[in-house]
C-alpha positions in Angstrom: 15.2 81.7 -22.6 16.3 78.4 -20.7 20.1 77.3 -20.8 19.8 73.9 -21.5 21.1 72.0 -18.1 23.9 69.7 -18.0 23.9 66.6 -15.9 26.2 67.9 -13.2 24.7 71.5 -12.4 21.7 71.7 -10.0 18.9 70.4 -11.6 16.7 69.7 -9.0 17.0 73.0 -7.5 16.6 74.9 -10.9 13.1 72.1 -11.1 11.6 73.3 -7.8 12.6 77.3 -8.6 10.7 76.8 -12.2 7.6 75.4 -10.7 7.7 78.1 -7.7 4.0 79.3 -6.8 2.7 77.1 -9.9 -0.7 75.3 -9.2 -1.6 72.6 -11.4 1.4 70.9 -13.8 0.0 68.7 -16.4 2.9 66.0 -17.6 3.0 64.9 -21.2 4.0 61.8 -22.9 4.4 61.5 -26.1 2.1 60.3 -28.6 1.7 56.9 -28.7 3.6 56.2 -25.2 6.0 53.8 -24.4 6.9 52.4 -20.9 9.8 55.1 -20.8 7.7 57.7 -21.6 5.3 56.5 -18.6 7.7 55.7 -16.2 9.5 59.1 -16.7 6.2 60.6 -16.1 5.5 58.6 -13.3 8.8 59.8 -11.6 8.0 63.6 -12.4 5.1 63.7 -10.8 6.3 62.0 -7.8 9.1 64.6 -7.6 7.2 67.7 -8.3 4.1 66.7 -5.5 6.1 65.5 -2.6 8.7 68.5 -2.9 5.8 71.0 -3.9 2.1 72.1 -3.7 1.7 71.5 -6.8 -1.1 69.2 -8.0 0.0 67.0 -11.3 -1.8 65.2 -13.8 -0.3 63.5 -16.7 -1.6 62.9 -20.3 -1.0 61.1 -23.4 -2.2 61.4 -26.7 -2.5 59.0 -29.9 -3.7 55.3 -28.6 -1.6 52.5 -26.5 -2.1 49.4 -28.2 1.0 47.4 -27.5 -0.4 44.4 -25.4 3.0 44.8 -22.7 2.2 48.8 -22.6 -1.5 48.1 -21.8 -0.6 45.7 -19.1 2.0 48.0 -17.7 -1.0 50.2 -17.1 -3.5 48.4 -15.7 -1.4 46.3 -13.2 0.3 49.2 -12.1 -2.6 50.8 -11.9 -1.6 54.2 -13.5 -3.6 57.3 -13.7 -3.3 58.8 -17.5 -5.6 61.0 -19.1 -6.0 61.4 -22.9 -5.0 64.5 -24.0 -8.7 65.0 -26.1 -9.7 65.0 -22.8 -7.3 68.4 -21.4 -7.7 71.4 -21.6 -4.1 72.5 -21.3 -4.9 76.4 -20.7 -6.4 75.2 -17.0 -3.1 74.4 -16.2 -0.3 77.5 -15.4 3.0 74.9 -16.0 3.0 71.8 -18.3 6.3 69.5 -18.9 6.9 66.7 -22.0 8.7 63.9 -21.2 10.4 61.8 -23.5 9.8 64.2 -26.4 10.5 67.8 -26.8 8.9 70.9 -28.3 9.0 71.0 -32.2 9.4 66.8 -32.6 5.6 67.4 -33.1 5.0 63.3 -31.7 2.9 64.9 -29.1 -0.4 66.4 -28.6 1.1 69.8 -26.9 -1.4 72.8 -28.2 1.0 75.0 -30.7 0.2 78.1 -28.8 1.9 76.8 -25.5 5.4 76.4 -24.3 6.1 73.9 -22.5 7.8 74.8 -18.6 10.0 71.7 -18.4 11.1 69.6 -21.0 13.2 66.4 -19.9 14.2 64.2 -22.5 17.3 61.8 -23.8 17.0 62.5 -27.1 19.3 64.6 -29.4 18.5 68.5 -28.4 16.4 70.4 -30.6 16.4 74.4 -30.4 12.5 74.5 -29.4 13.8 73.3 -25.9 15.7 76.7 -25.6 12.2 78.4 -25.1 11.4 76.4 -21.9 12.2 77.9 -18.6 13.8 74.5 -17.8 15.4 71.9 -20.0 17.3 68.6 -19.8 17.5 67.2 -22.9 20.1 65.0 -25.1 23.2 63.0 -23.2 24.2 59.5 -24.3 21.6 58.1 -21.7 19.9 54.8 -22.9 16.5 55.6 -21.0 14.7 59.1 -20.3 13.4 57.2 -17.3 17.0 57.5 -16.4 17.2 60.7 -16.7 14.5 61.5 -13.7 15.8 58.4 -11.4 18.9 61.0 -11.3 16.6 63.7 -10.1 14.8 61.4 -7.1 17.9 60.1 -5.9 19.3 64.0 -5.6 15.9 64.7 -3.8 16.0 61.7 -1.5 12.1 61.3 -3.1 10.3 58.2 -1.8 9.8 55.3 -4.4 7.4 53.2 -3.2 7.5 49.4 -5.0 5.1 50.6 -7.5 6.8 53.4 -8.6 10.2 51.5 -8.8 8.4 48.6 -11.1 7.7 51.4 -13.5 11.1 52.9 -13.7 12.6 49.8 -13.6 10.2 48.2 -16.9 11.4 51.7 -18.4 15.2 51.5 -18.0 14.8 47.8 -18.9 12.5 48.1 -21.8 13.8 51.1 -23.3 17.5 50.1 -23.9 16.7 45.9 -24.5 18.1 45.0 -20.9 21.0 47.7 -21.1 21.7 46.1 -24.6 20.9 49.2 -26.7 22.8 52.2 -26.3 23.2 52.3 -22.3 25.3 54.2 -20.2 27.2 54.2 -17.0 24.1 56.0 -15.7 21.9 53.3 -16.9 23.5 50.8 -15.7 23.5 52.4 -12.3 19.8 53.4 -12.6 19.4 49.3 -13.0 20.9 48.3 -10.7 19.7 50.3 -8.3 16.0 49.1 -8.8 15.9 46.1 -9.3 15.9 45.7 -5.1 13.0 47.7 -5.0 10.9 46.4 -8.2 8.4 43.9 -8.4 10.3 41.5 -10.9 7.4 39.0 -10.7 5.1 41.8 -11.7 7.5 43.3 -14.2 7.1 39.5 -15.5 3.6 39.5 -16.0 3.9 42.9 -17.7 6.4 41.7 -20.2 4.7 38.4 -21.2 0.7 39.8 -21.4 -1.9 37.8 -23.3 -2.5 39.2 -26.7 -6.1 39.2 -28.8 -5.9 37.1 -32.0 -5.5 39.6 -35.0 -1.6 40.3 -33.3 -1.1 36.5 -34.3 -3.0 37.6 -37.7 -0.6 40.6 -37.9 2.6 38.9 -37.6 1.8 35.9 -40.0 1.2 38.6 -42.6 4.2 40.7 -41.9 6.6 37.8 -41.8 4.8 37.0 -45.4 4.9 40.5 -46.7 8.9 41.1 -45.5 11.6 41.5 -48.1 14.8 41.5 -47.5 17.6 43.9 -49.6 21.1 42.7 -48.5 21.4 43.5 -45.0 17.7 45.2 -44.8 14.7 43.9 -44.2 11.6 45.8 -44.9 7.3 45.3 -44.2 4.6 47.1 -45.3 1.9 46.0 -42.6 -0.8 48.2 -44.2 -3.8 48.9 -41.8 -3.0 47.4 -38.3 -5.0 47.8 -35.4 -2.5 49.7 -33.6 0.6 51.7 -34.4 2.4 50.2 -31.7 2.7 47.2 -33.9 5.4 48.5 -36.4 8.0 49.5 -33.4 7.3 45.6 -32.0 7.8 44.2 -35.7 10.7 46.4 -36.5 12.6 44.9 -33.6 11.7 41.5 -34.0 12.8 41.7 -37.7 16.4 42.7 -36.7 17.0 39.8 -35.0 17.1 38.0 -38.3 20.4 36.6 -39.0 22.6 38.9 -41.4 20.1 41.9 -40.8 21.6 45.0 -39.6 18.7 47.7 -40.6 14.8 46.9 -40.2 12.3 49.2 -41.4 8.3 48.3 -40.5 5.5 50.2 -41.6 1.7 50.5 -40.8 -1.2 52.7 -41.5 -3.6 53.9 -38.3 -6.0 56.7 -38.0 -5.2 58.1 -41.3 -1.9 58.3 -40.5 1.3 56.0 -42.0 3.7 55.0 -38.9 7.2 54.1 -39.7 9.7 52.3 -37.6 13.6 51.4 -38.2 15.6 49.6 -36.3 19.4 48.9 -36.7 22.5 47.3 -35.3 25.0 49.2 -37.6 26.7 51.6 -34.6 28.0 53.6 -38.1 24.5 55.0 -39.0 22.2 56.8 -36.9 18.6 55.9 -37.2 17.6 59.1 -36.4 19.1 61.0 -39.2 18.2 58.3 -41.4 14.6 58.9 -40.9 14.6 62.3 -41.3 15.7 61.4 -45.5 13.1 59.1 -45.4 10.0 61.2 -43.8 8.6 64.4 -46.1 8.4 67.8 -44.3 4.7 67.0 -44.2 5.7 63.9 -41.6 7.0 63.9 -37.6 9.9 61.7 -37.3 12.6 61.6 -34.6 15.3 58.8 -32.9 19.0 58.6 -31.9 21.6 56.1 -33.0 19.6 52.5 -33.0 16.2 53.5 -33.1 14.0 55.9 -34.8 10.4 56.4 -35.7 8.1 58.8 -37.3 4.6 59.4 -38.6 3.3 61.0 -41.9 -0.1 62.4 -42.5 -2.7 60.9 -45.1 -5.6 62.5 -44.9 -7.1 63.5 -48.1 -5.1 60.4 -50.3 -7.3 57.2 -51.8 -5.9 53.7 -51.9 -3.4 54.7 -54.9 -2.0 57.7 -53.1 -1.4 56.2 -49.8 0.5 53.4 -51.8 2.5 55.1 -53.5 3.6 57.5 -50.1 4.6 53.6 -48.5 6.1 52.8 -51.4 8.3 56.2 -51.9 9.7 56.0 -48.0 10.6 52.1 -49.0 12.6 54.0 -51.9 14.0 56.5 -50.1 15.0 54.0 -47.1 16.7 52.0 -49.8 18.4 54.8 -51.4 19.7 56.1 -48.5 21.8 52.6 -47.4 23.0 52.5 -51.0 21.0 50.2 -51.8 20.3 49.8 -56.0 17.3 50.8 -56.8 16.7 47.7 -59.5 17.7 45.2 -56.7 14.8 43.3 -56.2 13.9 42.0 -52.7 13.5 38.6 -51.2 11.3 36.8 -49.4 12.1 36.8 -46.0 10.6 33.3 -45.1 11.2 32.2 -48.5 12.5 28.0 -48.4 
């Protein structure tokens, strides 16, 4: 059983020891990645093949449909493949970045362990199991997290490499506005020499197709708003991605300190909250809202989760949307006869 590492011992060390004589690694995001997720596995696999033998691959499962995650990809040009694609036994060490074992937002077989888990979130006991594991910390950024680890190594970053940690830091805690710390800042900082800001431009500000317009006049139509809390039922939305974008666009509206947006992909519902109230923590929150059935997981701001509807008709998968609404409600004290607003209501 691993001792989970703190960020002073010798991590990069204990890395190299863990992956001693190991052939192939296969890297996993999680579900649905983000550029943090990316970046951080971006990093990894840098590390592990210029101090190793080692050959690494990395995979994702779920979809990226977020317009600014898609260009990150292609402009970058980074090698992912989709985890229906992987056969995980081929492989005699695997590692999840971004996510750990038992969060259940990744596509890691059951039956497998995973060697390394690096990750900023909140610890969970499954990370115990791996033979190394550097989870939890106040830092803003998993990317962060492995910038820390190349710096010890002396690693090259090449400008490529540096755009992608960079976009991850930046992206991941709003330009150091969301739950950052010293480390962040640092990590920042320190690429921002070596990063391709005009690219990391370009990625931020992609063209989108038509139905994200679509998407957001109906959300902004669809949002009510309960005292300080805003919430959107999206329905079916041609990529999960969307309720993650929407939930953070909603907090910005004035007097709103908790945003909750919903959407239904793939037969599965995909909830997203957002807040600004630094007394709360999103990612206990979510965990009243989702049922056991559901994966949910988050820190202090933000927090997301996904819950199963296979098997339910129209009525059913209403009434699931409409019970995490309730339970969202219910658990900021909000009455349950308190009728919404319209959020764009003149």
């Amino acid at each position: 059983m691993a001792k989970v590492i703190s960020i002073t011992s010798g991590r990069f060390e204990r890395l190299l020891k863990v992956l001693d004589g190991k052939r192939r690694l296969m890297i996993l995001t999680h579900d649905n990645p983000d550029p943090d997720s990316i970046a951080s596995a971006m990093g990894l696999q840098q590390l592990v093949q210029q101090h190793t033998r080692t050959k690494v691959d990395i995979a994702y499962g779920g979809y990226i449909g977020r317009a600014e995650n898609r260009a990150m990809i292609r402009l970058l040009k980074i090698d992912l493949l989709h985890a229906t694609r992987v056969d995980f036994h081929e492989y005699d060490a695997t590692a999840v970045v971004d996510t750990q074992p038992g969060a259940r937002n990744h596509s890691l077989p059951l039956d497998i362990t995973p060697t390394i888990v690096v990750d900023h979130h909140p610890p969970r006991e499954e990370s115990e199991q791996a033979e190394f594991a550097d989870v939890g910390g106040d830092y803003g950024s998993t990317t962060t997290k492995v910038l820390e680890y190349l710096r010890a190594s002396q690693t090259k970053i090449d400008e490529t490499l540096a755009t992608a940690l960079f976009y991850g830091v930046k992206s991941d805690t709003r330009d150091l506005g969301r739950e950052s710390n010293q480390a962040d800042f640092d990590a920042y900082r320190f690429l921002i020499d070596s990063a391709d800001l005009p690219l990391v431009s370009e990625i931020e500000h992609p063209q989108v197709p038509r139905e994200y317009f679509r998407a957001m006049v109906e959300a902004f139509k669809r949002a009510r708003v309960y005292d300080s809390a805003v919430v959107v039922n999206l329905g079916e939305v041609y990529t999960p991605d969307l309720c993650a974008e929407l939930s953070d666009r909603l907090l910005q509206a004035d007097g709103i300190r908790w945003s909750l947006a919903m959407g239904v992909h793939a037969n599965q519902l995909y909830v997203s909250i957002r807040t600004r109230d630094k007394r709360r923590n999103a990612g206990k929150l979510i965990a009243e809202v989702i049922t056991e059935r559901g994966m949910a997981g988050g820190h202090g701001a933000m927090a997301g989760a996904r819950q199963p509807l296979i098997g339910q008709g129209a009525r059913a998968r209403k009434q699931t949307a409409a019970d995490v609404i309730k339970r969202f409600l219910k658990a900021l004290d909000v009455p349950a006869d308190v009728e919404g607003e319209s959020l764009i209501a003149s």
